[in-house]
LOLUMKOL-973586 format. One line per field, with one value per residue (C-alpha): chain; residue in three letters; residue number from 1; x, y, z. Coordinates in nm, 2 decimals, always signed. Layout:
% residues N
kette	c(A, ...)
rest	c(Ala, ...)
nr	c(NUM, ...)
px	c(X, ...)
py	c(Y, ...)
pz	c(Z, ...)
***
This chain:
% residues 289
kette	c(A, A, A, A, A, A, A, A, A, A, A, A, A, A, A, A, A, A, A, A, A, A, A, A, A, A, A, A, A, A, A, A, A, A, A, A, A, A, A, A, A, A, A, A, A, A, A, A, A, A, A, A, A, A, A, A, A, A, A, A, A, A, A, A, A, A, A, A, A, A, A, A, A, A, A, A, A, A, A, A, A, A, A, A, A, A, A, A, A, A, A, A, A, A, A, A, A, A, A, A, A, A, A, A, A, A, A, A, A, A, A, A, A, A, A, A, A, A, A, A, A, A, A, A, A, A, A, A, A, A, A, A, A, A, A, A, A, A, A, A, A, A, A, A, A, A, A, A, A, A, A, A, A, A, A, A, A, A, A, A, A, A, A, A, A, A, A, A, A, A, A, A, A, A, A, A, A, A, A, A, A, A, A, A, A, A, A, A, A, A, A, A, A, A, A, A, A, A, A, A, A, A, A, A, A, A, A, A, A, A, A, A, A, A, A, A, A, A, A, A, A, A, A, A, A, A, A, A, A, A, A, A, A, A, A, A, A, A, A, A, A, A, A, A, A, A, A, A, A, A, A, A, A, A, A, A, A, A, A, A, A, A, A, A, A, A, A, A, A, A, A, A, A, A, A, A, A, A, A, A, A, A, A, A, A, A, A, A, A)
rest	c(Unk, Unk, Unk, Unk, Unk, Unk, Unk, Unk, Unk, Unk, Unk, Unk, Unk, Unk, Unk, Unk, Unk, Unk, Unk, Unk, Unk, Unk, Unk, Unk, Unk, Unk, Unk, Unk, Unk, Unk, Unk, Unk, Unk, Unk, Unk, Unk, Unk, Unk, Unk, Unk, Unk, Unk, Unk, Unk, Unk, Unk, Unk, Unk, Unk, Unk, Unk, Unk, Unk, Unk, Unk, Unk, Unk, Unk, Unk, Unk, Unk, Unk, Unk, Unk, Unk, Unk, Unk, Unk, Unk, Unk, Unk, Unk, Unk, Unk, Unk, Unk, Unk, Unk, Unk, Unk, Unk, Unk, Unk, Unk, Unk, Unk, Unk, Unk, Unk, Unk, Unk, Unk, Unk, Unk, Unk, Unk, Unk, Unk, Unk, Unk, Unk, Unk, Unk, Unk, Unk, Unk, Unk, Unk, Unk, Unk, Unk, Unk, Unk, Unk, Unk, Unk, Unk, Unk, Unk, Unk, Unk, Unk, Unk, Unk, Unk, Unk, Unk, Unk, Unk, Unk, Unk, Unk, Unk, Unk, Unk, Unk, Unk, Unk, Unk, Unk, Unk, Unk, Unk, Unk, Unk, Unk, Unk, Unk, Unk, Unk, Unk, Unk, Unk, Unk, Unk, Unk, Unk, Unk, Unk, Unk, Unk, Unk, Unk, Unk, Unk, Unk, Unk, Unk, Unk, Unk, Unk, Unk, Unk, Unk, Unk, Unk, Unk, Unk, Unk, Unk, Unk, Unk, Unk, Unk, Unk, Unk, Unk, Unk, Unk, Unk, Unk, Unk, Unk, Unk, Unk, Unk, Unk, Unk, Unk, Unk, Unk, Unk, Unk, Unk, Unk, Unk, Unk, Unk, Unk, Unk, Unk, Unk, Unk, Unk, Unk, Unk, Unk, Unk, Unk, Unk, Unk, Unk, Unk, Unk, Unk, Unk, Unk, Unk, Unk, Unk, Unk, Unk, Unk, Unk, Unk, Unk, Unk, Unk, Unk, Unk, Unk, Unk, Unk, Unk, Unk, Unk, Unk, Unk, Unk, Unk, Unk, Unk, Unk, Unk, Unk, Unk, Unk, Unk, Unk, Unk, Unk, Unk, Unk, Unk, Unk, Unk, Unk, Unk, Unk, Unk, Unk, Unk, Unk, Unk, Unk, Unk, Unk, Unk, Unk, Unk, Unk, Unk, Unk, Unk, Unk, Unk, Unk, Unk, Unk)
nr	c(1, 2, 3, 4, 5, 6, 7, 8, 9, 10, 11, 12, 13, 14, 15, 16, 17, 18, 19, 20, 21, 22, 23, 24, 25, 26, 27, 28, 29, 30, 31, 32, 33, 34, 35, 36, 37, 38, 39, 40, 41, 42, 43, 44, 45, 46, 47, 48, 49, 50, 51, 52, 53, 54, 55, 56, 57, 58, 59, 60, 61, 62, 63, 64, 65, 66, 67, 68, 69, 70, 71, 72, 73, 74, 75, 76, 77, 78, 79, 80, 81, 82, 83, 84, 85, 86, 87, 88, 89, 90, 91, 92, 93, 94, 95, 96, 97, 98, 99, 100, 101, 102, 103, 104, 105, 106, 107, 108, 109, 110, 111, 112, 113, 114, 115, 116, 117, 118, 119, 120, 121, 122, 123, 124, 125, 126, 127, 128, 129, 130, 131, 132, 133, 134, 135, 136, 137, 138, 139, 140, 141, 142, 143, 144, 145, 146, 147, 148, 149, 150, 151, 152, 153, 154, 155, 156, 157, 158, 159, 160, 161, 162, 163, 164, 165, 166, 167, 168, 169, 170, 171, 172, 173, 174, 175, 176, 177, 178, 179, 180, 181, 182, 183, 184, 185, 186, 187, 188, 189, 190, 191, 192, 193, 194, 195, 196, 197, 198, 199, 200, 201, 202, 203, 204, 205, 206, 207, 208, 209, 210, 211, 212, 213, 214, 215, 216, 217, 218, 219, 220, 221, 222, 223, 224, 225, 226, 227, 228, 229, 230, 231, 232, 233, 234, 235, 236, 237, 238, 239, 240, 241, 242, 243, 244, 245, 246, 247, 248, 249, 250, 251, 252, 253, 254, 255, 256, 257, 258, 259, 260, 261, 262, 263, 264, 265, 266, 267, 268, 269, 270, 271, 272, 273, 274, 275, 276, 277, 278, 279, 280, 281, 282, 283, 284, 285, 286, 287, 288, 289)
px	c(+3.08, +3.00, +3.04, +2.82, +2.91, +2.78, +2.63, +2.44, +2.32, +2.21, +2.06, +1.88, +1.73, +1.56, +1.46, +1.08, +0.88, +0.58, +0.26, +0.00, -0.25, -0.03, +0.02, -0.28, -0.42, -0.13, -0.25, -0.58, -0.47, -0.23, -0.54, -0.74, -0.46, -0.42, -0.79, -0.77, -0.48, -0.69, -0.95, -0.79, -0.45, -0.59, -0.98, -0.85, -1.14, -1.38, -1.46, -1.80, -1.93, -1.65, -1.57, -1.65, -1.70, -1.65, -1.27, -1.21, -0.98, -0.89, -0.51, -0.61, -0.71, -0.40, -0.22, -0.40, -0.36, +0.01, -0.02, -0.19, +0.06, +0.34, +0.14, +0.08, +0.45, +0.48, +0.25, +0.37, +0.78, +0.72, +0.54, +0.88, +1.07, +1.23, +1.23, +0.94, +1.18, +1.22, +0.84, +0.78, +0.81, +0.61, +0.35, +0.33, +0.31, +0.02, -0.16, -0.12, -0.25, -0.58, -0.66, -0.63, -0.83, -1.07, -1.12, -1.13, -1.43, -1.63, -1.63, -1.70, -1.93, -2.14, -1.91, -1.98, -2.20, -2.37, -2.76, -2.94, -2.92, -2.59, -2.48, -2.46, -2.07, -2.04, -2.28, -2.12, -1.75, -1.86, -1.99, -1.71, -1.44, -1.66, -1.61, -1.29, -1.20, -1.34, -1.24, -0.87, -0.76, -0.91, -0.76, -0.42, -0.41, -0.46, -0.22, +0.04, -0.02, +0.03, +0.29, +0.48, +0.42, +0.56, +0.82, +1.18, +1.40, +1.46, +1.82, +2.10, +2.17, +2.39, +2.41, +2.41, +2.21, +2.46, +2.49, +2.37, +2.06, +1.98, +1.97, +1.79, +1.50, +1.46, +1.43, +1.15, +1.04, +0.96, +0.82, +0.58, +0.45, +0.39, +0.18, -0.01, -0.07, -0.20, -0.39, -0.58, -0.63, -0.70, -0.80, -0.87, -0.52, -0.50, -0.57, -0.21, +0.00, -0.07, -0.05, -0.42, -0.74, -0.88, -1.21, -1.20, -1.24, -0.95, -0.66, -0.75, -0.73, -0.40, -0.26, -0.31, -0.07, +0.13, +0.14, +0.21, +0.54, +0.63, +0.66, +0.82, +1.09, +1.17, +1.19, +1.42, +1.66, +1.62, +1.62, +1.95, +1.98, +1.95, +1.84, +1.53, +1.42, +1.50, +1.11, +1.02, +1.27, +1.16, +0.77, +0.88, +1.02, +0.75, +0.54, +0.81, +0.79, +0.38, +0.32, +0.58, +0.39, +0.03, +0.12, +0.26, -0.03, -0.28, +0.01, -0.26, -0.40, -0.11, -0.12, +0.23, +0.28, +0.22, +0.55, +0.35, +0.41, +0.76, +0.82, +0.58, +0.81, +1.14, +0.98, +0.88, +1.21, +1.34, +1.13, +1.27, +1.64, +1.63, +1.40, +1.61, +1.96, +1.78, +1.67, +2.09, +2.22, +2.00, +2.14, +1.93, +2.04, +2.11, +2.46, +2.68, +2.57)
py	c(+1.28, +1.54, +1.41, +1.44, +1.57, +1.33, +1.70, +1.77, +1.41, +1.42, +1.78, +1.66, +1.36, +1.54, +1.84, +1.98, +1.87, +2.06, +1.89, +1.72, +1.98, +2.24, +2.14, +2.11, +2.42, +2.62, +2.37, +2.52, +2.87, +2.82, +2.74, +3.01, +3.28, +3.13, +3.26, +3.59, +3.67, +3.61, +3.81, +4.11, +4.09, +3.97, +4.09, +4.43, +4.62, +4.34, +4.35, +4.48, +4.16, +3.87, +4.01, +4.00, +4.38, +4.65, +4.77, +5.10, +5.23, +4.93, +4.99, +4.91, +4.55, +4.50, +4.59, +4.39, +4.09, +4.12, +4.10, +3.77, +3.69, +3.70, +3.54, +3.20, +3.22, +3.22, +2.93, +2.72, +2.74, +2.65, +2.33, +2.23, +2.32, +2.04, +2.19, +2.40, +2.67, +2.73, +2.78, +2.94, +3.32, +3.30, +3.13, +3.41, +3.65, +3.48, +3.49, +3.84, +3.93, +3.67, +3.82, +4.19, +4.11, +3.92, +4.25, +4.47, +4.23, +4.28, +4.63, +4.69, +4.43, +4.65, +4.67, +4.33, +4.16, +4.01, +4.07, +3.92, +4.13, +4.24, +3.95, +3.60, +3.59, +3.85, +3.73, +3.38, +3.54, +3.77, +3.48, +3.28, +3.59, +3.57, +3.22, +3.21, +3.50, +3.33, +2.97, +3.01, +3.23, +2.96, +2.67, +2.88, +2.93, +2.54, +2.42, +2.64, +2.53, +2.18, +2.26, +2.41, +2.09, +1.85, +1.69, +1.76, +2.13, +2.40, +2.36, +2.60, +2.90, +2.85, +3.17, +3.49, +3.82, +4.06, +4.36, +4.63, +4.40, +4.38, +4.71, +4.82, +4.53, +4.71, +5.06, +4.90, +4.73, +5.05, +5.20, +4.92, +4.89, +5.19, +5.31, +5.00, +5.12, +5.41, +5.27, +5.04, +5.27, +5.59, +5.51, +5.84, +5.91, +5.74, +6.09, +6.19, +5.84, +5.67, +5.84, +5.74, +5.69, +5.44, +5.34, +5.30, +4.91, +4.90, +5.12, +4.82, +4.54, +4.73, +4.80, +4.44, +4.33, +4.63, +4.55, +4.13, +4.22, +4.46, +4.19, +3.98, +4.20, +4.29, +3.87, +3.86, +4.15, +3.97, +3.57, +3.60, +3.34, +3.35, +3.01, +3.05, +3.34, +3.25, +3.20, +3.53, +3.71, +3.52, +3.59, +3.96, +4.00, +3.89, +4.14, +4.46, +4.33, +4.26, +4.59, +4.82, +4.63, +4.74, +5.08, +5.10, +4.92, +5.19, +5.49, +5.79, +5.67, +5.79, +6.10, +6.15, +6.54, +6.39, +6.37, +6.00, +5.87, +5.91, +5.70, +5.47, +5.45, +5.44, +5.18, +4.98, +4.98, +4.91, +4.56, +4.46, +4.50, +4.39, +4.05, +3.95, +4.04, +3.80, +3.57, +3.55, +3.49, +3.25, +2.91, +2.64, +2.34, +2.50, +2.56, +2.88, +3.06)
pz	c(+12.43, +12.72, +13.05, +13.33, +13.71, +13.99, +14.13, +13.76, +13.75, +14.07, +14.00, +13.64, +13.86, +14.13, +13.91, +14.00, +13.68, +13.52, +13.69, +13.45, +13.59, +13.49, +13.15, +13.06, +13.22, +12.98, +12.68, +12.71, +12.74, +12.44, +12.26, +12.39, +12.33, +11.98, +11.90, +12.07, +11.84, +11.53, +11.73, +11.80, +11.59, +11.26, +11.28, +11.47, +11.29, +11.32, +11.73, +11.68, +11.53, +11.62, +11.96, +12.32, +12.32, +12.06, +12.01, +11.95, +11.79, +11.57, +11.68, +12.05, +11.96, +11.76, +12.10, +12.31, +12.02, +12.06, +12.38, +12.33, +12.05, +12.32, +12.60, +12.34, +12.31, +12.69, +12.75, +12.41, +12.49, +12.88, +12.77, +12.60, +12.94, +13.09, +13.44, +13.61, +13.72, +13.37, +13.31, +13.65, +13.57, +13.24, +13.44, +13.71, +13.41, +13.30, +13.63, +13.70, +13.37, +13.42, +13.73, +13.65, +13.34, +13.52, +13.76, +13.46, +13.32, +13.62, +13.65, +13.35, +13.23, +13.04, +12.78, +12.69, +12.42, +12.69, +12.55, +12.24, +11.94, +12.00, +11.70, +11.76, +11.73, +11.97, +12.25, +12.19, +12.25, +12.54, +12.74, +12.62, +12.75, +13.08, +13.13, +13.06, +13.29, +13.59, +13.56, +13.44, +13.72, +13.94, +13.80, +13.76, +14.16, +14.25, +13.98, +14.11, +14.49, +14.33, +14.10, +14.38, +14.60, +14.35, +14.44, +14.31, +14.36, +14.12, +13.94, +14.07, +13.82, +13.57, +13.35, +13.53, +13.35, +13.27, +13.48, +13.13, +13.07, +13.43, +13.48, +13.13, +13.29, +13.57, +13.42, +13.18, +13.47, +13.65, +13.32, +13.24, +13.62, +13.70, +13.38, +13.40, +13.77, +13.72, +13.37, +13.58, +13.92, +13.68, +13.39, +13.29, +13.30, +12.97, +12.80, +12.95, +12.94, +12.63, +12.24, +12.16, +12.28, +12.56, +12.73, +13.07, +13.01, +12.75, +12.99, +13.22, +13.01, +12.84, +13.19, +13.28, +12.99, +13.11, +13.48, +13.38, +13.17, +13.45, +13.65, +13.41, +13.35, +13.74, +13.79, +13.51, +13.67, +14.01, +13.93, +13.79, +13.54, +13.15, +13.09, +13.35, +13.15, +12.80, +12.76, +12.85, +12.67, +12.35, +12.43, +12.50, +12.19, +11.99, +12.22, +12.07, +11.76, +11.71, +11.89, +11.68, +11.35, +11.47, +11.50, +11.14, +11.07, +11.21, +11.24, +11.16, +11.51, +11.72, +11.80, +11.76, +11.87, +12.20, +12.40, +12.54, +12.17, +12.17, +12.47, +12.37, +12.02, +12.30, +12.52, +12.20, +12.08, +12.41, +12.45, +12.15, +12.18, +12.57, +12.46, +12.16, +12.35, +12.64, +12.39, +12.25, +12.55, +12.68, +12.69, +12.56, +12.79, +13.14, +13.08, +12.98, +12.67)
***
């Protein structure tokens, strides 16, 4: 049988737990997340009648389900973390994207099927998104000044990222934030950045998915330990993987003489292999992989 260091006993029993108001906030959002994946992933042609606003192209919605797909990963694996410094940068990813999307709602709240006679499903979802958008970003920003007030301390780092996947993070890092940027700021910039078509309220809602696994990925090149990030890196590859399967999925969308396709295909390719090589090396118990 293992033994156990007086320092890592000592570390195990002072460790910051996941606050009740936490948990359930991300219990909720796994739900919620769950739903917009059938929404947008599954129903991708559907929006018009079983959405909070009308998706199109089809092959947008699939994006933005994946994106959803990824963040009910996030939320469903940190609820299984023993320690909140392991949940801590998928929760910060999920705040950045709430917020954005919440400022991308409100400017653009026409969009929405707000009014009667737009289809009961739809008006019912639109309010529903609007809700949602305001209270969750809300109750994300006093469970974290909780969360971080709990008592306990944050494990020391164990398993070091490797110098290669540090460095590829931080080149998608770069790649990811910057795009979603100038998405959200510009979105007419969309016609030159991105290998199909996007409404000014989708290259925000897009960008803030963008901008939320920018940030993701520059914390995992900075934090410096595997097992923190093991989360991410699983949620990340799911996000690769679902996105890479929508455009099969809707392939005569992209318009792939566009020198922007390519790198989407590159930067697609790149998720995957940096999440799953993450994912590998990721120990599962705080100690070396």
């Amino acid at each position: 049988m293992p033994t156990v260091s007086a320092s890592d006993a000592t570390t195990q029993a002072t460790a910051r737990r996941m606050h009740p108001s936490m948990r359930l906030l991300l219990m909720v959002f796994s739900a919620l997340t769950a739903l917009a994946v059938v929404a947008l992933y599954v129903l991708a042609e559907q929006t018009d009648r079983t959405f909070a606003w009308t998706i199109q192209p089809p092959l947008t919605a699939a994006f933005l389900g994946a994106g959803y797909a990824a963040g009910c990963v996030l939320v469903v694996l940190s609820l299984r973390e023993p320690a909140w410094a392991h949940a801590r940068v998928p929760v910060l990813t999920v705040l950045v994207f709430v917020v954005l999307t919440l400022a991308a709602t409100l400017l653009h709240l026409d969009r929405f099927h707000l009014r009667s006679g737009e289809g009961a499903v739809a008006v019912a979802a639109a309010w529903f998104w609007l809700a949602v958008y305001v209270v969750v970003p809300l109750g994300m920003v006093a469970s974290l000044w909780l969360q971080e007030r709990a008592p306990g301390v944050d494990p020391p780092p164990r398993a070091p990222v490797h110098r290669v996947l540090r460095a590829a993070l931080g080149v998608e890092s770069v790649v990811l934030t910057v795009t979603g940027v100038a998405l959200f700021a510009a979105p007419g910039t969309a016609t030159t950045l991105w290998p199909w078509t996007l409404t000014p309220l989708t290259a925000r809602v897009v960008a803030a998915w963008l901008v939320a696994f920018g940030l993701a990925t520059a914390l995992a090149a900075t934090v410096g330990d595997l097992r923190r990030l093991r989360t991410a890196a699983i949620a990340y590859t799911v996000f690769g993987v679902l996105v890479a399967v929508a455009v099969l999925r809707f392939a005569d969308t992209v318009a792939w003489g566009d020198p922007a396709a390519w790198v989407f295909a590159a930067m697609t390719v790149a998720v995957v292999v940096t999440g799953a090589t993450g994912w590998r090396a990721a120990p599962t118990d705080g100690g070396t992989p």
